[in-house]
Kinemage of the C-alpha trace (Angstrom):
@kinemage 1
@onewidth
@group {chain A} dominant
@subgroup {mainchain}
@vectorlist {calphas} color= white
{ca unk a 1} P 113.982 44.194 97.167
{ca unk a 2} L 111.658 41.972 98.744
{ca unk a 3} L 107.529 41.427 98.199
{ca unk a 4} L 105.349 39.800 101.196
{ca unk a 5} L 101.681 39.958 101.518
{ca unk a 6} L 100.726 40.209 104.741
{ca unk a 7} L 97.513 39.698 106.776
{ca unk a 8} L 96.505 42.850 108.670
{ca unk a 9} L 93.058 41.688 109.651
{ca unk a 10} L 94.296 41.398 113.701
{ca unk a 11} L 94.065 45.147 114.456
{ca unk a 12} L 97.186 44.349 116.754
{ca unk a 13} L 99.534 43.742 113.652
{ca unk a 14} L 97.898 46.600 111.916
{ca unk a 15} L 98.716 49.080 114.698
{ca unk a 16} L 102.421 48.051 113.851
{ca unk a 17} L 101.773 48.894 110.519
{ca unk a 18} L 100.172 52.664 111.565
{ca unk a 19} L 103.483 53.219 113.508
{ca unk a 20} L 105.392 52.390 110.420
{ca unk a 21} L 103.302 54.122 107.784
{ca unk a 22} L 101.836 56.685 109.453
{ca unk a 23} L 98.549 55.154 108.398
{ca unk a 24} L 94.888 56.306 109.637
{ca unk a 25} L 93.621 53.677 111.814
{ca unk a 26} L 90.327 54.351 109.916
{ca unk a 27} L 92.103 52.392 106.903
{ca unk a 28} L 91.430 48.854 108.924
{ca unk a 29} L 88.671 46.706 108.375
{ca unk a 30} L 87.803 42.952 108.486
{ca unk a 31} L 89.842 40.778 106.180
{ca unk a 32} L 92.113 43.422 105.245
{ca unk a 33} L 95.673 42.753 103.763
{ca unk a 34} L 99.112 44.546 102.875
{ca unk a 35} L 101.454 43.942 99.975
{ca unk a 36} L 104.625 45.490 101.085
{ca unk a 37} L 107.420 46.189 98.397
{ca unk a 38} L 110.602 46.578 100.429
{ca unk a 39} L 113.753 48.346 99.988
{ca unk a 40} L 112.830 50.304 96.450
{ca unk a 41} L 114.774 52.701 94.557
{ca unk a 42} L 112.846 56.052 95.315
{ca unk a 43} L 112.190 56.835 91.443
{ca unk a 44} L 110.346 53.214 90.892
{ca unk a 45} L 109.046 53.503 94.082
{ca unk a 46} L 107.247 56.814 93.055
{ca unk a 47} L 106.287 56.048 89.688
{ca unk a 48} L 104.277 52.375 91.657
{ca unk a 49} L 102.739 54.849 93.788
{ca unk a 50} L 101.449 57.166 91.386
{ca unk a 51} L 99.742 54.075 89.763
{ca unk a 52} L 98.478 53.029 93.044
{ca unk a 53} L 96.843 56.114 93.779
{ca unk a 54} L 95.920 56.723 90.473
{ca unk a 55} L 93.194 53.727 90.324
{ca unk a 56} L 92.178 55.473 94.104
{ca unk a 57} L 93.850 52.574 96.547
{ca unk a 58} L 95.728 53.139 99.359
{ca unk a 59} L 99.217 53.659 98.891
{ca unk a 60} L 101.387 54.348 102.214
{ca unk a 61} L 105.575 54.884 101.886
{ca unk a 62} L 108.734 55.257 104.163
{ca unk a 63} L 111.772 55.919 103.982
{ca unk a 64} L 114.078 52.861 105.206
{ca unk a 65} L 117.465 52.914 106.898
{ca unk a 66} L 119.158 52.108 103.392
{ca unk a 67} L 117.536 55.688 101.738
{ca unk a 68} L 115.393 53.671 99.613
{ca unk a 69} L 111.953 53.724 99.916
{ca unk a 70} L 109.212 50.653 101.767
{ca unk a 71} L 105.756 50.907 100.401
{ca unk a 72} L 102.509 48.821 101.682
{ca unk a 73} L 99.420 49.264 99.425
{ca unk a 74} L 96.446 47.965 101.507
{ca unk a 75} L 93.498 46.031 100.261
{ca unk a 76} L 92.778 42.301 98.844
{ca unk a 77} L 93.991 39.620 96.992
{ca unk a 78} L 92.454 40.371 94.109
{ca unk a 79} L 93.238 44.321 94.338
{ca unk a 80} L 96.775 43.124 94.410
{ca unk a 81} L 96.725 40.996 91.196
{ca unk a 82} L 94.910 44.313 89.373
{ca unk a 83} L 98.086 46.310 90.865
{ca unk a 84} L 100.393 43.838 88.722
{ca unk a 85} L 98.282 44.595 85.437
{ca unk a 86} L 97.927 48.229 85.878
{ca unk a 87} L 101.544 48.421 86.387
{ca unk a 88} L 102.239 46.353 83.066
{ca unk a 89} L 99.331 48.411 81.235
{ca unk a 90} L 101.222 51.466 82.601
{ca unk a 91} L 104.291 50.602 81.159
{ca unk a 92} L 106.064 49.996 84.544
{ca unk a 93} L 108.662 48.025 85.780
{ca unk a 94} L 107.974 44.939 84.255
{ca unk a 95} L 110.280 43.151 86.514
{ca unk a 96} L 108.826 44.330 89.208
{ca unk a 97} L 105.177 43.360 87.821
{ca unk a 98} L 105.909 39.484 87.770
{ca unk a 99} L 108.026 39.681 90.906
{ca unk a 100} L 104.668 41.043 92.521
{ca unk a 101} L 102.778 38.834 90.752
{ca unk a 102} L 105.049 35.799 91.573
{ca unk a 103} L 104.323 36.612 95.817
{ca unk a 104} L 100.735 36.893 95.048
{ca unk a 105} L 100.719 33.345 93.626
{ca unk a 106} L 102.958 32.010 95.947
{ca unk a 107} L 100.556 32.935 98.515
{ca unk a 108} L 97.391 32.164 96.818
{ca unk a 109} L 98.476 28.991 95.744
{ca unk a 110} L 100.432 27.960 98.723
{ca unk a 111} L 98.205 24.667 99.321
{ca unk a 112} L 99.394 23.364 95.694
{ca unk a 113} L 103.157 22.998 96.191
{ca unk a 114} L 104.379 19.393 95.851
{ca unk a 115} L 107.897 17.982 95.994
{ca unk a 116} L 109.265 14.549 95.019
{ca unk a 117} L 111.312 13.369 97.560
{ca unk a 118} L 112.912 10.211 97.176
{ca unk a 119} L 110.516 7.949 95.993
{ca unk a 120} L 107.771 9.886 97.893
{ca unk a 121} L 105.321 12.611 96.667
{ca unk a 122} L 104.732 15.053 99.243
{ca unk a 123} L 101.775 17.290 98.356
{ca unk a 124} L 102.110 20.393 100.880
{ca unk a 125} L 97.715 20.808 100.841
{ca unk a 126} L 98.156 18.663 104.415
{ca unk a 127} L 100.713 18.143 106.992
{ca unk a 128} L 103.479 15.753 107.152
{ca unk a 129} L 105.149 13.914 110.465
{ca unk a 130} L 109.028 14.640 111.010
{ca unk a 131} L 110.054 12.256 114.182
{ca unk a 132} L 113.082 13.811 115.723
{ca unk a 133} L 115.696 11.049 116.334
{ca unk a 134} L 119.035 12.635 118.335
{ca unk a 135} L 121.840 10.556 118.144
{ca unk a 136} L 123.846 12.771 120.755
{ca unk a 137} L 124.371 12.721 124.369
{ca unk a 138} L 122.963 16.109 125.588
{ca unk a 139} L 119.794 17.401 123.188
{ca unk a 140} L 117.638 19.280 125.969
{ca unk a 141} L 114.869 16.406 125.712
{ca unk a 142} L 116.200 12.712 124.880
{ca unk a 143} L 120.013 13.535 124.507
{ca unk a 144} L 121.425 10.062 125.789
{ca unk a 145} L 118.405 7.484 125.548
{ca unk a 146} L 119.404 7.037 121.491
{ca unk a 147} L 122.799 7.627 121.908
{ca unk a 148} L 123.722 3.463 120.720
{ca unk a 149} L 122.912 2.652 117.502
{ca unk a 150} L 120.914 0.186 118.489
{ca unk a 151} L 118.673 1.917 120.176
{ca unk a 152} L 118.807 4.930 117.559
{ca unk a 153} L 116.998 2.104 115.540
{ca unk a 154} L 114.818 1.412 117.354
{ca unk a 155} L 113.409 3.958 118.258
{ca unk a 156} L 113.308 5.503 114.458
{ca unk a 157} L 111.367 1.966 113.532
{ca unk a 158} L 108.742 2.693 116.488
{ca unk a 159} L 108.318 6.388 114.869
{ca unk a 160} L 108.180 4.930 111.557
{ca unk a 161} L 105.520 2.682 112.688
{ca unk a 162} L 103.418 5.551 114.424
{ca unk a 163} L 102.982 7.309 111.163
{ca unk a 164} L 106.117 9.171 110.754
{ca unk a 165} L 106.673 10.861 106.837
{ca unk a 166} L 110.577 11.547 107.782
{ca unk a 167} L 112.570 10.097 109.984
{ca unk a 168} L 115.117 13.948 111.278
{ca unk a 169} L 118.537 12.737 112.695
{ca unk a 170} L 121.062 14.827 114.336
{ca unk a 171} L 124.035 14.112 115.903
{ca unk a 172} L 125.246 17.128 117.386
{ca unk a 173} L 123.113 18.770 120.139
{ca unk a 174} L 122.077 22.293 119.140
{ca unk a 175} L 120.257 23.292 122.359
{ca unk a 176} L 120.732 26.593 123.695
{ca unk a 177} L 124.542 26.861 124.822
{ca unk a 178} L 125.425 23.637 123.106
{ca unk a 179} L 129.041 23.677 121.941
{ca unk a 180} L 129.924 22.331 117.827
{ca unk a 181} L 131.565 18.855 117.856
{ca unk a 182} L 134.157 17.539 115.641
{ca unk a 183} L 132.914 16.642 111.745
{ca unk a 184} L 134.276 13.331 112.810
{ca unk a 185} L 132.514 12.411 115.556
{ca unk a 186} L 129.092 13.736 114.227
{ca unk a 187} L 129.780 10.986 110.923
{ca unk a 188} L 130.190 8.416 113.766
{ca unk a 189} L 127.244 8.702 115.664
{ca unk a 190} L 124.577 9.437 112.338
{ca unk a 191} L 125.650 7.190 109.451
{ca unk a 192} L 125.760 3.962 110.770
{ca unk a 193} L 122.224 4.829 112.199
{ca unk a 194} L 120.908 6.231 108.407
{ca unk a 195} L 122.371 2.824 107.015
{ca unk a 196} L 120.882 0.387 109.458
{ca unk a 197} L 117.554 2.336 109.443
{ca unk a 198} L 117.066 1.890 105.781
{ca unk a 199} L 118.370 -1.355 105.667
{ca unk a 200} L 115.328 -2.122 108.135
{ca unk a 201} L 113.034 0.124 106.485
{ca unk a 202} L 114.400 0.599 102.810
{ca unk a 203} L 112.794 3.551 101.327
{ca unk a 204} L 112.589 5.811 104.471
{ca unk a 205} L 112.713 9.355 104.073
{ca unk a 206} L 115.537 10.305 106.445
{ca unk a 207} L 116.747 13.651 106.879
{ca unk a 208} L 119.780 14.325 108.849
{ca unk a 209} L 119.956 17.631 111.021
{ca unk a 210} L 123.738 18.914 110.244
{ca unk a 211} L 125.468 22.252 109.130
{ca unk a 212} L 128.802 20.206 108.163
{ca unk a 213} L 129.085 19.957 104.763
{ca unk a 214} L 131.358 16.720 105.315
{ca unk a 215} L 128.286 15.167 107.139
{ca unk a 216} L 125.899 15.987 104.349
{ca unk a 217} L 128.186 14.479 102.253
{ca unk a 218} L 128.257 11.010 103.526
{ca unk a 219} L 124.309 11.052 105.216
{ca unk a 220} L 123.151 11.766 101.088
{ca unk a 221} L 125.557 9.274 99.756
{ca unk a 222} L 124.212 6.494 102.096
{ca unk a 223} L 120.799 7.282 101.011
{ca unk a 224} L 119.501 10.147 103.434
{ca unk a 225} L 117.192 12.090 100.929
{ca unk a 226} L 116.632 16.037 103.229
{ca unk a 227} L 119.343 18.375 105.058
{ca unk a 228} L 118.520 20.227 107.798
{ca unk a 229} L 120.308 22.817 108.128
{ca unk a 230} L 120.098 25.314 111.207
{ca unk a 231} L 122.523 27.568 110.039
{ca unk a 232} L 121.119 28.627 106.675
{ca unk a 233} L 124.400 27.649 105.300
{ca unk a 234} L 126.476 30.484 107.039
{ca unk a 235} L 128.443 27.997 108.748
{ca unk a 236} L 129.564 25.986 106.011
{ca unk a 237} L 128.425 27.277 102.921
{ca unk a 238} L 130.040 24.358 100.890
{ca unk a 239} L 126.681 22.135 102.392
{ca unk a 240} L 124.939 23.894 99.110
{ca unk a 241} L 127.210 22.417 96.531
{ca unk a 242} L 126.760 18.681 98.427
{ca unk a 243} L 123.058 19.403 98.502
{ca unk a 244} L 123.160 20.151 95.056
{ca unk a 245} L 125.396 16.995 94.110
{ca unk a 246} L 122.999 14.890 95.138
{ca unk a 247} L 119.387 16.521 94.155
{ca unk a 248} L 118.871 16.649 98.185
{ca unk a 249} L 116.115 18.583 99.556
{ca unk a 250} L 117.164 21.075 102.112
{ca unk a 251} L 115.413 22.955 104.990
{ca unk a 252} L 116.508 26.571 105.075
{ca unk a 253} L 115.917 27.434 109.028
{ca unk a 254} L 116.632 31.356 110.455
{ca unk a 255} L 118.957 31.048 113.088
{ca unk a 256} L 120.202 34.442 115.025
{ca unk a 257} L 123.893 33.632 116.167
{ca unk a 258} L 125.258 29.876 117.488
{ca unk a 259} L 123.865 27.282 119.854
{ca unk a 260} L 126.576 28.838 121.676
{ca unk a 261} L 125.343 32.256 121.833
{ca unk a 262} L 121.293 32.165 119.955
{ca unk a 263} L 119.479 33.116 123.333
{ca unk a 264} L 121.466 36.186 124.935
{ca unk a 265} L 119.171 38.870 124.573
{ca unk a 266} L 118.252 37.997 121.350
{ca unk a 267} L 116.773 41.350 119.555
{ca unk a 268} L 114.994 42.236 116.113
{ca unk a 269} L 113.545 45.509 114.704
{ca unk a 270} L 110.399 44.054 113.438
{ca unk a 271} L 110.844 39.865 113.842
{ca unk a 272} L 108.713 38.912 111.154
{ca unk a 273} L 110.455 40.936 108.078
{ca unk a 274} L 113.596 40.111 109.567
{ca unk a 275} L 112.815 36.990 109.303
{ca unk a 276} L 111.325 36.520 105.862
{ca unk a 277} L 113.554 39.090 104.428
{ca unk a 278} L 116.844 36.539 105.526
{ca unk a 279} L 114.939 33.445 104.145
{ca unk a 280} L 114.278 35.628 101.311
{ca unk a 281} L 117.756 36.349 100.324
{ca unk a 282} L 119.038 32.838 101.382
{ca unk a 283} L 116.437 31.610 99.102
{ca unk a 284} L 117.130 33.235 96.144
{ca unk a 285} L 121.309 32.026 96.842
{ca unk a 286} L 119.762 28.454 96.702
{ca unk a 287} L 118.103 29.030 93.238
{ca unk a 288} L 121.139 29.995 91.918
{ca unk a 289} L 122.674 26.858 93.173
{ca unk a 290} L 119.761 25.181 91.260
{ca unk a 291} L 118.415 23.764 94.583
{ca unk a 292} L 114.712 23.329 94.219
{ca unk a 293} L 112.648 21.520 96.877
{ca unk a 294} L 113.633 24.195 99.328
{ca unk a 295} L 111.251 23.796 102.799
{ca unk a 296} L 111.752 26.911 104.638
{ca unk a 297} L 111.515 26.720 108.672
{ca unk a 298} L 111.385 30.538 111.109
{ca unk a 299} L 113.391 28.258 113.850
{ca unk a 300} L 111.375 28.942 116.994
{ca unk a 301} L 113.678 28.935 120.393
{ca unk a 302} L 116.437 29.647 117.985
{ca unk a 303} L 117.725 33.574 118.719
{ca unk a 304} L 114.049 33.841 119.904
{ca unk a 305} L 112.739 34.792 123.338
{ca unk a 306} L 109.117 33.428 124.331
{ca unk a 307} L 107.281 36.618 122.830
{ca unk a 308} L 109.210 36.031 119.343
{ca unk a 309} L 108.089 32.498 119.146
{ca unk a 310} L 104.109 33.394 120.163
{ca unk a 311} L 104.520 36.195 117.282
{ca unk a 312} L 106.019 33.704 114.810
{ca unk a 313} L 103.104 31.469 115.610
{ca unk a 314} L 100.013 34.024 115.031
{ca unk a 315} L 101.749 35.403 112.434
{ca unk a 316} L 103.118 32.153 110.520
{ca unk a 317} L 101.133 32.633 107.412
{ca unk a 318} L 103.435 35.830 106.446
{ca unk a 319} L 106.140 33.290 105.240
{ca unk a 320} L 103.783 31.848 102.441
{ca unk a 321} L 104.236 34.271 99.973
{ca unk a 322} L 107.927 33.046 100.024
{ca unk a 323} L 106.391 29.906 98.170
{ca unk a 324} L 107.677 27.197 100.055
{ca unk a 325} L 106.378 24.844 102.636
{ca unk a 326} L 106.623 25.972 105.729
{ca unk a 327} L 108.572 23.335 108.579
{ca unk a 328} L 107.669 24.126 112.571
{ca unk a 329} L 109.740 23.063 115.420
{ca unk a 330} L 107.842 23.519 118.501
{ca unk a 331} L 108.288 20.075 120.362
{ca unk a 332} L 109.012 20.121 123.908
{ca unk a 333} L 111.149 23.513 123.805
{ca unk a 334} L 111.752 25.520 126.835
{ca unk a 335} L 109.094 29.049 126.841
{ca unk a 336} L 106.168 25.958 126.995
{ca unk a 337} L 107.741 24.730 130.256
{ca unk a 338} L 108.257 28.953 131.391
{ca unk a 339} L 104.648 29.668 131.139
{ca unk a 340} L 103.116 26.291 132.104
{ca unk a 341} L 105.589 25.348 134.742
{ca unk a 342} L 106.137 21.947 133.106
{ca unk a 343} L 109.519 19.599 132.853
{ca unk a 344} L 110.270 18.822 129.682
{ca unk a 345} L 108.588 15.089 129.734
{ca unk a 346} L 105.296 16.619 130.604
{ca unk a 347} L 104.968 19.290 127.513
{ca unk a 348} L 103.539 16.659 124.944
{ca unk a 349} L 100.165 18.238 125.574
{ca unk a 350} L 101.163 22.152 125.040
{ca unk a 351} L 103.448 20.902 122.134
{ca unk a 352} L 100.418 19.305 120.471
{ca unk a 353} L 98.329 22.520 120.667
{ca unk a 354} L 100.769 24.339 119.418
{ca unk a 355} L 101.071 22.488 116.396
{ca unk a 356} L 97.683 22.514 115.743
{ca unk a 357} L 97.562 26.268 115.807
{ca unk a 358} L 100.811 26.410 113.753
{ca unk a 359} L 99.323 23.811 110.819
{ca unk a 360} L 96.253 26.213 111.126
{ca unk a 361} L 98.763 28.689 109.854
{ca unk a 362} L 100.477 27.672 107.623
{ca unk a 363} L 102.637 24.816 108.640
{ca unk a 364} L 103.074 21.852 106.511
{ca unk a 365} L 106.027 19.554 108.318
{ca unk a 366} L 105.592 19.433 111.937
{ca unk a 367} L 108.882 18.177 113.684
{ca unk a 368} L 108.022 16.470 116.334
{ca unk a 369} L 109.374 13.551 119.714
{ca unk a 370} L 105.577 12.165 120.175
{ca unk a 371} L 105.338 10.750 116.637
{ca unk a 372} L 101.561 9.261 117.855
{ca unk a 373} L 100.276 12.717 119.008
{ca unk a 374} L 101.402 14.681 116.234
{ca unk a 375} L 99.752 12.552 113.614
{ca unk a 376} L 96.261 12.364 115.543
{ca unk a 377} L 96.702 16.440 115.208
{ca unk a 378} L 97.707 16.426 111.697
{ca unk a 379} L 94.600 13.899 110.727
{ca unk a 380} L 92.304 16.417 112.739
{ca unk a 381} L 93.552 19.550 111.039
{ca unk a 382} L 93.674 17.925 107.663
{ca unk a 383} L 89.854 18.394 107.887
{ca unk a 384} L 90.115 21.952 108.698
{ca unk a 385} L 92.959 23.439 106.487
């Protein structure tokens, strides 16, 4: 089972919701929200409708493809914390009372979430700066000019010096139709460049972009502090027992197939649940693993085609009642360049509005190339968030 509250104020989302629930279009009004219960056995799922309707809310139900029941009760923030006590004063579920409760402050409170990271506090009520570093020879944007150590430096000290809160490095290329390289090789090109850069720059937040659990292992034992992880840990899942060796901070990122494979015809029933119910789940595995500072990222251009990505970004603010900070990737990538017919050096401009609109919504961690534009739009959003 899985809770979101969901804003249905844009009478375009809420006409998904009418197909769905067979819901009078009467129901929608300004500022209007759903709390959706997902995937309920169909005798709980009666007995939190009866309460529903019996306080005279709206109350819709489905049956799903699993023969359980969906339910979306319609209304307000509040209206939804007032659902959690009638179910407790009902003698409900009380399980399900605090789980519904627990969404409703994850959302409410979404501006409050803080993490210690390294010797940094990072207090999620403004945006942060990731500078993208790529170590490799063939990332769609800069694969090549960072590809020496030397100049992997260099160019992390420049970012660092622009404003940057975490320094991301990757060392394998995971560009659409990019091939995995050997565990070996990826160590090669990434730790000599975490070591020099904090021996530079000693308390850097550096994060290294990997799904190789060997990698993790020696980036977080020469002092990288974050994994980010594309997979989600289905490609190695032993990265969660390194991440939880060393108290790491990892970035949970949906992914639909391989770099390989992500962008051939990529198709969802409904791509925001999809998306928050998989982060969902692979949250709740990372609990149990007793990882805590989990920063959870929808991976735009990832299994996404251009009209997936444009409905991730309107719709971003779905993912907060997850409860953790929200990471966009947006720079430079390729359905910018389709609509604006741009090359990929000229889309710092579209990349920057876009990750305006995203921090509008939600966002929290921008990764980002232009390390100079992206903090001049997270000091100008800061203002309006």
């Amino acid at each position: 089972m899985n809770i979101q509250i969901i804003d249905l104020s844009d009478y375009k989302v809420f006409k998904i919701f009418i197909n769905n629930y067979k819901i009078f279009k009467e129901v929608h009004e300004v500022d209007l929200f759903g709390l959706e219960l997902r995937d309920i056995q169909p005798k709980l799922a009666n007995n939190v409708q009866r309460i529903i309707l019996r306080e005279k809310e709206n109350c819709f139900k489905r049956t799903n493809g699993n023969s359980n029941i969906d339910l979306l009760f319609t209304g307000n923030i509040s209206g939804f914390k007032e659902l959690f006590e009638n179910i407790l004063a009902s003698g409900g579920d009380e399980d399900l009372a605090y789980k519904i409760l627990n969404s409703i402050e994850n959302y409410s409170n979404y501006n409050d979430i803080s993490y210690k990271i390294g010797n940094k506090e990072f207090s999620f009520n403004h945006p942060y700066i990731m500078g993208i570093l790529n170590v490799t020879e063939d990332s769609f944007s800069d694969g090549g000019l960072y590809f020496r150590t030397e100049e992997a430096v260099n160019h992390a000290i420049v970012m660092i010096n622009d404003g940057a809160d975490i320094i991301d490095i990757g060392g394998e290329s995971t560009r659409p139709g990019a091939k995995s390289i050997h565990v070996e090789k990826e160590i090669k090109r990434v730790i000599p460049v975490v070591k020099e850069i904090l021996k530079q720059k000693p308390g850097t937040i550096i994060s290294v972009d990997t799904t190789k659990s060997e990698v993790a292992e020696e980036a977080l034992q020469n002092g990288a502090k974050i994994i980010n992880d594309i997979s989600g840990f289905s490609f190695d899942p032993k990265i969660l027992d390194v991440v939880k060796k060393y108290n790491a901070s990892y970035i949970l990122m949906h992914i639909k197939g391989t770099p390989e494979n992500m962008q051939k015809e990529p198709i969802y029933d409904d791509i925001i649940k999809d998306i928050y119910d998989y982060l969902a789940e692979k949250s709740k595995q990372l609990k149990k693993k007793d990882v805590t500072n989990i920063i959870i990222d929808p991976g735009i251009g990832f299994g996404k085609n251009m009209e997936h990505n444009f409905e991730l970004l309107k719709r971003l603010e779905n993912f907060k009642s997850l409860g953790f900070p929200i990471l966009i990737g947006l720079s430079r990538k390729s359905f910018m360049g389709k609509i604006l017919n741009l090359n990929t050096e000229l889309r710092d401009l579209p990349t920057s509005v876009l990750e305006a609109i995203a921090i509008n919504n939600g966002a929290r961690i921008i990764r980002t190339h232009n390390v100079k534009n992206g903090v001049q739009v997270c000091k100008l959003m800061s203002k309006l968030i």
